[in-house]
C-alpha positions in Angstrom: 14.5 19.1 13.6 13.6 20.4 10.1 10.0 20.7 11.7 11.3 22.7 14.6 13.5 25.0 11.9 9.7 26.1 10.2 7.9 26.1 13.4 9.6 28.7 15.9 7.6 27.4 18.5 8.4 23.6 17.9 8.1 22.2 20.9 4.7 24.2 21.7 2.9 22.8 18.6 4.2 19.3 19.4 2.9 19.4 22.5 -0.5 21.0 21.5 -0.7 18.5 18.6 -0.2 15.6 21.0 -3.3 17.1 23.2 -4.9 17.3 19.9 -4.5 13.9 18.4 -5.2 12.5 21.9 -1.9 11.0 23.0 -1.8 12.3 26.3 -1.1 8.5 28.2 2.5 8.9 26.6 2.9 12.4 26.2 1.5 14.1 29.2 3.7 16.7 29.0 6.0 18.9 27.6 9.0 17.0 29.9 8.0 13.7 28.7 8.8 14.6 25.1 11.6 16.4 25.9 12.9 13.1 27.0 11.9 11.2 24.0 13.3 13.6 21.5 16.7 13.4 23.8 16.8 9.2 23.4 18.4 10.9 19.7 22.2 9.5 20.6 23.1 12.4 18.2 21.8 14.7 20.5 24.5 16.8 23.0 21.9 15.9 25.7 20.7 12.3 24.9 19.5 10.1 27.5 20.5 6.6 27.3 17.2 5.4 26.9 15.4 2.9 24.1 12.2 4.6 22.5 8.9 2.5 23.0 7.1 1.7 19.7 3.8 3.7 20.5 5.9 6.1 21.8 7.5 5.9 18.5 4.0 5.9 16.7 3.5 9.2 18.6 6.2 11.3 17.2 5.3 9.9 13.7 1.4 10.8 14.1 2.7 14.4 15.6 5.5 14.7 12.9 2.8 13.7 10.0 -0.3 16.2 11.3 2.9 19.5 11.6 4.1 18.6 7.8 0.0 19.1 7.0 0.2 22.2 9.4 3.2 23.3 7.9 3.1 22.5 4.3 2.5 26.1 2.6 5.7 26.4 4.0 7.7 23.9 3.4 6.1 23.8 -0.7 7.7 27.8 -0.4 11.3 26.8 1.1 11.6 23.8 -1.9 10.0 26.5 -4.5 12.8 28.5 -3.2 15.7 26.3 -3.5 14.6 25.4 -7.2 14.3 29.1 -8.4 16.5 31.1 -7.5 19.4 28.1 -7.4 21.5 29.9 -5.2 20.9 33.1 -4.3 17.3 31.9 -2.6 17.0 34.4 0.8 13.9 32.0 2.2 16.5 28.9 1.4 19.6 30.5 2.8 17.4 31.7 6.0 15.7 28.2 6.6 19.9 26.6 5.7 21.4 29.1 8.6 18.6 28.5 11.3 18.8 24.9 10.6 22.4 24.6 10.7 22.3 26.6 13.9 20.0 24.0 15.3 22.0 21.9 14.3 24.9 23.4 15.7 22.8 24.4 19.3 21.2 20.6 20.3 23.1 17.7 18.7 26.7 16.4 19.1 28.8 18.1 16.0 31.7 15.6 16.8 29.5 12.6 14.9 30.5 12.1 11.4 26.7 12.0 10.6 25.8 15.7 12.0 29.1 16.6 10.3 27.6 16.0 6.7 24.3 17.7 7.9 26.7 21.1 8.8 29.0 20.1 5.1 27.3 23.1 2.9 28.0 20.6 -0.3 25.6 17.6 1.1 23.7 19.8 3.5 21.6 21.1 0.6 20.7 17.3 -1.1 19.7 16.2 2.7 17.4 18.7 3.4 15.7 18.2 0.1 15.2 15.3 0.7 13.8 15.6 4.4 11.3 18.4 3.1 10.0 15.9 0.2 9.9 13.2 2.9 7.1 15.4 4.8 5.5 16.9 1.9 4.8 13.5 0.6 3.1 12.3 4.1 0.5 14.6 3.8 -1.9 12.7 2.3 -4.4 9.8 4.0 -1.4 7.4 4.3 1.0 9.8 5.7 1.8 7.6 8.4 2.2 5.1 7.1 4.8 7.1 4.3 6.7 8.5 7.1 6.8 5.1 9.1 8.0 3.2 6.5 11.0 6.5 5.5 12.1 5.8 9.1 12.4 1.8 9.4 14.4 2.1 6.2 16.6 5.5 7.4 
């Protein structure tokens, strides 16, 4: 979701990445990873469905090659955040269209979406998401982001 708060056309690039890094057999389409990203039980929609490992392998590949896409950006939104502390108009933009998100696709009654829409631990969550994808931009990116994941 952070991805999709940077990227106003989130589901677009996911879907043009998947074409790009060839994982058409399990994303065919943009339907099919609709469903996938709705197998989120934190989701408002979610699908009582498990996730497949190389389905699961294909979000990480897509979610690894949009942080090297989007990385200018996401180095600008931490820069941000640690300059101008609190008064930051790129971080309180990205903050308020997450939080929206936030607010728009997943269920606000669990206590875990509840800390992500808590302005006190909201802040120290995203920093740490944004690190989490700046980091896997390197050769072993997916491996980075695979391994932040299993122990999430």
């Amino acid at each position: 979701m952070i991805l999709e708060t940077i990227d106003l056309n989130g589901i677009h690039s996911i879907y043009s990445l998947s074409n790009k890094l060839k994982l058409n057999d399990l994303l065919p389409n943009k339907v099919a990873i609709w469903k996938l990203r709705n197998s989120n039980p934190l989701r408002k929609s979610h699908i009582n469905s498990k996730i497949k490992l190389d389905e699961f392998d294909a979000l990480i590949k897509i979610t690894v090659e949009m942080s090297k896409y989007l990385h200018p950006y996401i180095r600008e939104i931490l820069k941000s955040k640690e300059v101008h502390e609190s008064n930051s108009v790129i971080w309180n933009d990205f903050n308020k269209r997450f939080t929206d998100l936030v607010n728009e696709r997943l269920n606000i009654n669990s206590i875990r979406v509840q800390k992500l829409l808590n302005q006190s631990e909201n802040d120290e969550i995203l920093i740490k998401y944004l690190l989490t994808l700046s980091l896997c931009i390197s050769n072993q990116g997916y491996l980075k982001m695979k391994n932040f994941l299993f122990n999430f």
